[in-house]
N, C-alpha and C positions, 0 to 999 in steps of 0.2 A: 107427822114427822116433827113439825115442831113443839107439841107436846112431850113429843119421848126423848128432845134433846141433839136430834139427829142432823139438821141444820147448823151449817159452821159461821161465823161473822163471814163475812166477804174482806173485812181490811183486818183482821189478825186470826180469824180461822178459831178463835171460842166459840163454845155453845153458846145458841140462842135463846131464849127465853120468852113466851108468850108477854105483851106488853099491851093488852088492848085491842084497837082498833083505828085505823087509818082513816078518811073523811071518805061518805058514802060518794061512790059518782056513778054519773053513769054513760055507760059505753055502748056505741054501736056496732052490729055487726052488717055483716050482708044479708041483707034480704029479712031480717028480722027484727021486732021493736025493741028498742034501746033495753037494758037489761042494767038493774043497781047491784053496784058490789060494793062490799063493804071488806076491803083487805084489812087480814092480819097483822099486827106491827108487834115487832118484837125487838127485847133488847138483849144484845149482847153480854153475859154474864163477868167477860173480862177485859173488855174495855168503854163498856155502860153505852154503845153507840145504840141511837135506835135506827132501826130497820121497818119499810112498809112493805108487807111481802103479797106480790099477784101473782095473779092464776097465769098459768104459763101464755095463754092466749092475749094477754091485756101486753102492751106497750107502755110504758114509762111518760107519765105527762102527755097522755094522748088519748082522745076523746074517743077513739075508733080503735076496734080490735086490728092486733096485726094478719089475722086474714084480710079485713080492707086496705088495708095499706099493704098487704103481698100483690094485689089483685092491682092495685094502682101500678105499684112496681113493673107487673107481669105485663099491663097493656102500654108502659111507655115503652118497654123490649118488642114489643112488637109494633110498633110504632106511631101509637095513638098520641096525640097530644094532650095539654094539660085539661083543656078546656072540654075535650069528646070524654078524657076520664072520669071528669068533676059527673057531667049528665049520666053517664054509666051507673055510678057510684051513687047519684042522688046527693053529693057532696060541695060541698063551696068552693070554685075555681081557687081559691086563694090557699083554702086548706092541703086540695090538692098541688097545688104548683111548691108547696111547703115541701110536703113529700120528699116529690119529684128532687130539689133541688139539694134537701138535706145530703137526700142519697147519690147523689152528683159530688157533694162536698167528702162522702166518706169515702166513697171512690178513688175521689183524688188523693183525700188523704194517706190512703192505706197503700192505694198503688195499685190493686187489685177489686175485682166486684167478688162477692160472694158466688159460691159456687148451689148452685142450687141441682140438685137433681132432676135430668128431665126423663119423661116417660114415654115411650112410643105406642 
């Protein structure tokens, strides 16, 4: 897609433009060994901003894919605390109570929680 043009900037909506490569890191998932990605960076053709583009599963400055951090999410709805998540997860009480609180803050923010689909 970003080869043929087909991605727009996000702050003025021009074509993107292949521009390299992002800094390799690496991410965890659930249940399996850390995984290196090396995101795409591209630049905008009409306002020269650059762009680091991940794979829809990665989070934004965050060491853990967002199925861990949904699953974090999903056991404080159920009423787990930060400290039973962290051991669940194999994660550092601190990272997890990060989480937990970010999304407490968007909550309040927004006024509303996210609607997630449930399934029976």
């Amino acid at each position: 897609m970003l080869d043929a043009g087909q991605l727009g900037c996000p702050g003025c909506a021009g074509p993107l433009r292949p521009h390299g490569y992002g800094r390799i890191r690496r991410v965890r998932s659930l249940g399996e060994a850390p995984v290196t990605v090396r995101p795409r960076r591209a630049r905008c053709l009409s306002c020269a901003a650059t762009h680091v583009l991940l794979p829809a599963g990665l989070v934004l400055r965050r060491a853990d894919t967002a199925e861990v951090i949904g699953a974090a999410l999903a056991a404080k709805a159920r009423g787990d605390g930060h400290r039973t998540i962290a051991a669940q997860l194999d994660r550092p009480v601190s990272t997890v109570r990060r989480w937990l609180r970010r999304a407490r803050r968007l909550v309040a923010l927004t006024g509303r929680a996210a609607r997630v689909p449930c399934r029976s």
